[in-house]
Residue frames as qw, qx, qy, qz and C-alpha x, y, z in Angstrom:
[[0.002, -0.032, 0.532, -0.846, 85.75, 43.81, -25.54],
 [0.054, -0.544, -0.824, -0.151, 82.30, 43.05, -24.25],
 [0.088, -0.356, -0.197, -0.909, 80.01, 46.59, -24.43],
 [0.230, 0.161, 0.628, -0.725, 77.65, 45.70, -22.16],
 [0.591, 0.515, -0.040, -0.620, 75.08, 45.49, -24.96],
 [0.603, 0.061, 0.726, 0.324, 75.01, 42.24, -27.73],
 [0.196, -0.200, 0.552, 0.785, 74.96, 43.08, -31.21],
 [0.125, 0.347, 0.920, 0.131, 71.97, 41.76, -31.72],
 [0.300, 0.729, 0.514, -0.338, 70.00, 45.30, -31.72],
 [0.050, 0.602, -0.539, -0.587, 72.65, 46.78, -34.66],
 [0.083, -0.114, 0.891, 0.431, 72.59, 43.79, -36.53],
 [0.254, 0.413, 0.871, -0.081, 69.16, 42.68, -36.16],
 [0.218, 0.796, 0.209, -0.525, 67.87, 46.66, -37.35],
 [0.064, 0.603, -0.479, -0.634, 70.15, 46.66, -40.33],
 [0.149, 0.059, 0.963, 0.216, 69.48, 42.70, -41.51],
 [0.136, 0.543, 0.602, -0.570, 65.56, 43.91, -41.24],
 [0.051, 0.748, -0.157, -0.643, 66.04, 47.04, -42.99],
 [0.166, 0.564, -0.618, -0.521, 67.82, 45.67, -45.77],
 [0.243, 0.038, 0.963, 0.114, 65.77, 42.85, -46.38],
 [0.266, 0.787, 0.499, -0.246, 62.32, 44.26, -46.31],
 [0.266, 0.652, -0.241, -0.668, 64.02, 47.41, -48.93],
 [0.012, -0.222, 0.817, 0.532, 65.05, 44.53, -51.12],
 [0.290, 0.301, 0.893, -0.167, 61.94, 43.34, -51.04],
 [0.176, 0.768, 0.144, -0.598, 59.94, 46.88, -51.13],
 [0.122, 0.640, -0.543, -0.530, 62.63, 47.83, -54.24],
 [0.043, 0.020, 0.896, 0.441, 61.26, 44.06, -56.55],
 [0.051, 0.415, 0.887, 0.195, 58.02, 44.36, -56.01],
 [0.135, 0.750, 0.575, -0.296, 57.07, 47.54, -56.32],
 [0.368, 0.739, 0.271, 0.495, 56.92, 50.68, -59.06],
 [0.200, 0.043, -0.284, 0.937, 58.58, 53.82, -57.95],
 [0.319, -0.049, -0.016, -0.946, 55.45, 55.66, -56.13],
 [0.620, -0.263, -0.562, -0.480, 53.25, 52.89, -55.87],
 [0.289, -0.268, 0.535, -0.747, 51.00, 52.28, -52.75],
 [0.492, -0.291, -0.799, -0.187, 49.70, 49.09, -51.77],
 [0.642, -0.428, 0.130, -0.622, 46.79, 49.38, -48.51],
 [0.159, 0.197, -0.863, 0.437, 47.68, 47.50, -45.34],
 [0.089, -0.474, -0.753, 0.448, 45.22, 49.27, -43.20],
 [0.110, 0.909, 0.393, 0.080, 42.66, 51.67, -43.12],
 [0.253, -0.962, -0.014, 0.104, 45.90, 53.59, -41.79],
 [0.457, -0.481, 0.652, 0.367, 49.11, 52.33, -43.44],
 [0.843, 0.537, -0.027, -0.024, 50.51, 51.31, -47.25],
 [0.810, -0.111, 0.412, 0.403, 53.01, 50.11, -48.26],
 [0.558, 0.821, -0.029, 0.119, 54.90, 52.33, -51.12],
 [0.717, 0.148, 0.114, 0.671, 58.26, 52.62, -52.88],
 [0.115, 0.988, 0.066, 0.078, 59.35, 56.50, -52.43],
 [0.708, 0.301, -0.226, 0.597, 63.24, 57.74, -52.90],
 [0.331, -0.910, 0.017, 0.249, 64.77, 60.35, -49.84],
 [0.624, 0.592, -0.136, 0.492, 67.70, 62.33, -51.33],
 [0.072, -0.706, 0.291, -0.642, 67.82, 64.45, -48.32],
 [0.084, 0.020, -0.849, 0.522, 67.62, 63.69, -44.37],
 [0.159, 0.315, 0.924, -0.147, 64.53, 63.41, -42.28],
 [0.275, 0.769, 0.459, -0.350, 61.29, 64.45, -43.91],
 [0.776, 0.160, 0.259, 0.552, 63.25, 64.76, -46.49],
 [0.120, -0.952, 0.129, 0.250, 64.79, 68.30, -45.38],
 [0.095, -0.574, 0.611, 0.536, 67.39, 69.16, -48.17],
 [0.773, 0.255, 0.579, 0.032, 65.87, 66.39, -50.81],
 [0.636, 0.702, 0.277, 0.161, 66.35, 69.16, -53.52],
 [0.129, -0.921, 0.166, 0.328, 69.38, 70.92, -52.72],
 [0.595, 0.688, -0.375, -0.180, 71.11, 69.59, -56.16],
 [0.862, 0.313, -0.399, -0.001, 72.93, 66.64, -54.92],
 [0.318, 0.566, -0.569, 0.505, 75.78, 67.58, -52.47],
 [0.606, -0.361, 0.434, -0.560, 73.58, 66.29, -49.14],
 [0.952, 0.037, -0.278, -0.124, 73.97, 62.86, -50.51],
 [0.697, 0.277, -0.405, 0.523, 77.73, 63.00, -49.44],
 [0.156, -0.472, 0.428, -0.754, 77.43, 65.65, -46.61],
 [0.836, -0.285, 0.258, -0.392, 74.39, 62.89, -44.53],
 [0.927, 0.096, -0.295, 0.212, 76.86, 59.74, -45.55],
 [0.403, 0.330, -0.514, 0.682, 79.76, 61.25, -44.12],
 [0.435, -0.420, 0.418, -0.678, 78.01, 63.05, -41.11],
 [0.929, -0.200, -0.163, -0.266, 76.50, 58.97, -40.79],
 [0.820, 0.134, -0.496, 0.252, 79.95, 57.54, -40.62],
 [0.290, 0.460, -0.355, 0.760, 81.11, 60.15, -38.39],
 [0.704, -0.389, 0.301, -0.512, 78.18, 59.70, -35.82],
 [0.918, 0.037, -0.394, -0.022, 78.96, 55.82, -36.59],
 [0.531, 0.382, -0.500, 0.567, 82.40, 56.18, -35.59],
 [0.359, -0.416, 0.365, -0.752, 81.19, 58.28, -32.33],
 [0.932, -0.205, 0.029, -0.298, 78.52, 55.30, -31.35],
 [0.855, 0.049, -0.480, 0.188, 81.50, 52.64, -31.62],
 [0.413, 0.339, -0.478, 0.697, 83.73, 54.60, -29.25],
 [0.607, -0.356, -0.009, -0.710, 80.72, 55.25, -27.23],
 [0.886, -0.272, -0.302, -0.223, 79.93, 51.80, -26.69],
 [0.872, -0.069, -0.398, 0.275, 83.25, 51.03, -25.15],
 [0.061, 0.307, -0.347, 0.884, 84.05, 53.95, -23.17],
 [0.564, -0.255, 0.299, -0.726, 80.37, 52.87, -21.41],
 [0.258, 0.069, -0.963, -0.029, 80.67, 48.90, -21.26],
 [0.042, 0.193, 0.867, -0.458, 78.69, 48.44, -17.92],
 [0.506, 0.435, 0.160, -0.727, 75.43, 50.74, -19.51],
 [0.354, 0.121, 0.920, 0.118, 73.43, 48.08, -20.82],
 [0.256, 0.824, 0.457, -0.214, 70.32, 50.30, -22.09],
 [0.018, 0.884, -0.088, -0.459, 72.60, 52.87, -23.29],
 [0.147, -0.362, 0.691, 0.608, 74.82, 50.59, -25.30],
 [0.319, 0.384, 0.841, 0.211, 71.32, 48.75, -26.59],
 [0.175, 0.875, 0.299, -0.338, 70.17, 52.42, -27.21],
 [0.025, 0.783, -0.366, -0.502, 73.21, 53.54, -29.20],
 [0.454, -0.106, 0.871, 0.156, 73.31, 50.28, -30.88],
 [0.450, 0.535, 0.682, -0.214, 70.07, 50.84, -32.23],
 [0.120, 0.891, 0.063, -0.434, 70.97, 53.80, -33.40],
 [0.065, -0.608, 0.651, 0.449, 74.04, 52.88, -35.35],
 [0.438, 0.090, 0.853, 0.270, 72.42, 50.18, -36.91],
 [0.427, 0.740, 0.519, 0.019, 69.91, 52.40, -38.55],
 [0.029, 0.856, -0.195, -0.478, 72.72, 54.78, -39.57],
 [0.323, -0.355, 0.769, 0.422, 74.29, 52.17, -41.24],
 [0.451, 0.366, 0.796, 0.170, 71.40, 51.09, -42.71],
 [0.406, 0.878, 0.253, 0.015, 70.60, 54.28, -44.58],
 [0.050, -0.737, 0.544, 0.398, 74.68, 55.43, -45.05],
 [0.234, -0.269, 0.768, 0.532, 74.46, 52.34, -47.39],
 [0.368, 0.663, 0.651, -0.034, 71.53, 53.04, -49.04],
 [0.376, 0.915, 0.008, -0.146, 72.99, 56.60, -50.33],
 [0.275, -0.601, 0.648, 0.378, 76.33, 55.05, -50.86],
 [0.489, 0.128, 0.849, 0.154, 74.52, 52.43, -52.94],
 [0.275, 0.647, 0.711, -0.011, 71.49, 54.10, -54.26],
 [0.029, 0.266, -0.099, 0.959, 72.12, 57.79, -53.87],
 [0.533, -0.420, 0.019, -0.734, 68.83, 58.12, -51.81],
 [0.107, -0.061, 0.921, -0.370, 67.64, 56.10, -48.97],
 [0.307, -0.150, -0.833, -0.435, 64.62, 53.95, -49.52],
 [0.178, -0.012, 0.753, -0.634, 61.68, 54.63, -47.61],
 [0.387, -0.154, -0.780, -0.467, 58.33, 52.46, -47.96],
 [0.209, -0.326, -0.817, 0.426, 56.41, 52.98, -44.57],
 [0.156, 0.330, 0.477, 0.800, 53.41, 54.84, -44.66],
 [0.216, -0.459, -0.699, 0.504, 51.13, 56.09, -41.94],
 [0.107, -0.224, -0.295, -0.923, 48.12, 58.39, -42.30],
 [0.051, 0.353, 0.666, -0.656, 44.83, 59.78, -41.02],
 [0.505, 0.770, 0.276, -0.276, 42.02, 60.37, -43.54],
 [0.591, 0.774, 0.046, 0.223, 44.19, 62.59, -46.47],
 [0.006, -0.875, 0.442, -0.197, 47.24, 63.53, -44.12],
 [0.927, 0.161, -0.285, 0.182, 50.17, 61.24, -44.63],
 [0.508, -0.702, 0.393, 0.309, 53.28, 61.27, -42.15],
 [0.556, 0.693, -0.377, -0.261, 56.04, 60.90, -44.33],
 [0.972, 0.169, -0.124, 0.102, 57.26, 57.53, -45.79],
 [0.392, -0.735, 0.537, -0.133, 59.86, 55.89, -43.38],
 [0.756, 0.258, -0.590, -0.117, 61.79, 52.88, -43.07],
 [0.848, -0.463, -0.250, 0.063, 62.75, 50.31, -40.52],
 [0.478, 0.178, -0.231, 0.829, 66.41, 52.33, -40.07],
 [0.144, -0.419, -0.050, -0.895, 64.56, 55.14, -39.43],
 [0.756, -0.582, -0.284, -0.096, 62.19, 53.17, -36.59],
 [0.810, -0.319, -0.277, 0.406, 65.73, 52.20, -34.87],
 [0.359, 0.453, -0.079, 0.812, 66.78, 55.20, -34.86],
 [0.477, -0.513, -0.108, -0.706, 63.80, 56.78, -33.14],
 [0.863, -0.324, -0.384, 0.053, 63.48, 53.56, -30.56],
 [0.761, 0.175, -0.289, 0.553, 66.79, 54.18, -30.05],
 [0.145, 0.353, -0.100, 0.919, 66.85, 57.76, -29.14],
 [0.638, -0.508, -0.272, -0.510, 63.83, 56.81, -26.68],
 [0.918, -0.172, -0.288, 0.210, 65.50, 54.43, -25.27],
 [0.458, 0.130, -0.312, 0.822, 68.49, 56.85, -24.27],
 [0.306, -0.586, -0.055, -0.749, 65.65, 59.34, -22.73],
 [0.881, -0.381, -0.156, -0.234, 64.44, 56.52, -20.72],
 [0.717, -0.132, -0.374, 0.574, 68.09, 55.07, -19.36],
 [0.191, 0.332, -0.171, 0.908, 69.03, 59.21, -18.88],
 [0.457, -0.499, -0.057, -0.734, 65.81, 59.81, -16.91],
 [0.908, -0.225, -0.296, 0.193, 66.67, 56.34, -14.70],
 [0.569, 0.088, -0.304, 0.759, 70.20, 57.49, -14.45],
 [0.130, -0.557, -0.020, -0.820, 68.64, 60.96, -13.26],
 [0.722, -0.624, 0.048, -0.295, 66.08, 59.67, -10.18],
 [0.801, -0.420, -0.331, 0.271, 68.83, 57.33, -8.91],
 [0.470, 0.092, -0.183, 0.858, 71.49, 60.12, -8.34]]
């Protein structure tokens, strides 16, 4: 069934994702920071927990509780897409979204943590260290503001 939406922003966020970690994860030391920019590095850091890593230390059981809650929003985005075929934005918004769930539900199914190696910072104050799942995720969830705020003036 066609979704209104090509695969191409799921796949293309997860293929990404999981290329650049493999990359991130050979050529670099746990903790190590390589300089991009005056305002970015590059570094290997492990999430146990969800974003900003909220829960990271709660002993182990949030590895399974944020996989499952991933598949279970997965599962929600697929049935999504085809219950809204004709919403192009929305399905390329929820798309996004499921591709960066997927890409970090198999990072803590693999790893136990989810790999994150993006780094962004202002003098001595560092956002915390993201990945490209974590971009599509965000994009994504813009991207549904924007179609909802469209869908809003025409009606």
């Amino acid at each position: 069934m066609n979704t209104g939406a090509t695969p191409d922003g799921r796949c293309r966020a997860e293929q990404l994702d999981h290329a650049l970690k493999i990359v991130i994860v050979r050529t670099f030391a746990y903790g190590e920071s390589r300089p991009v920019t005056r305002f970015f590095n590059l570094v290997l850091v492990y999430n146990k927990g969800a974003a900003f890593s909220f829960l990271a230390d709660a002993g182990g059981w949030q590895r399974w509780f944020f996989t499952g809650l991933g598949v279970v929003v997965g599962l929600f985005i697929i049935w999504m897409l085809y219950r809204h075929t004709g919403q192009r934005l929305f399905c390329f918004a929820i798309s996004l979204i499921l591709g960066g769930a997927i890409g970090n539900v198999v990072d803590r199914v693999v790893y136990g943590h989810v790999v994150d190696f993006l780094d962004f910072y202002v003098r001595n104050y560092h956002w915390p260290a993201f990945n490209v799942a974590d971009c599509a995720i965000t994009v994504g969830a813009v991207l549904l503001i924007v179609d909802e705020l469209r869908r809003v003036r025409r009606h």
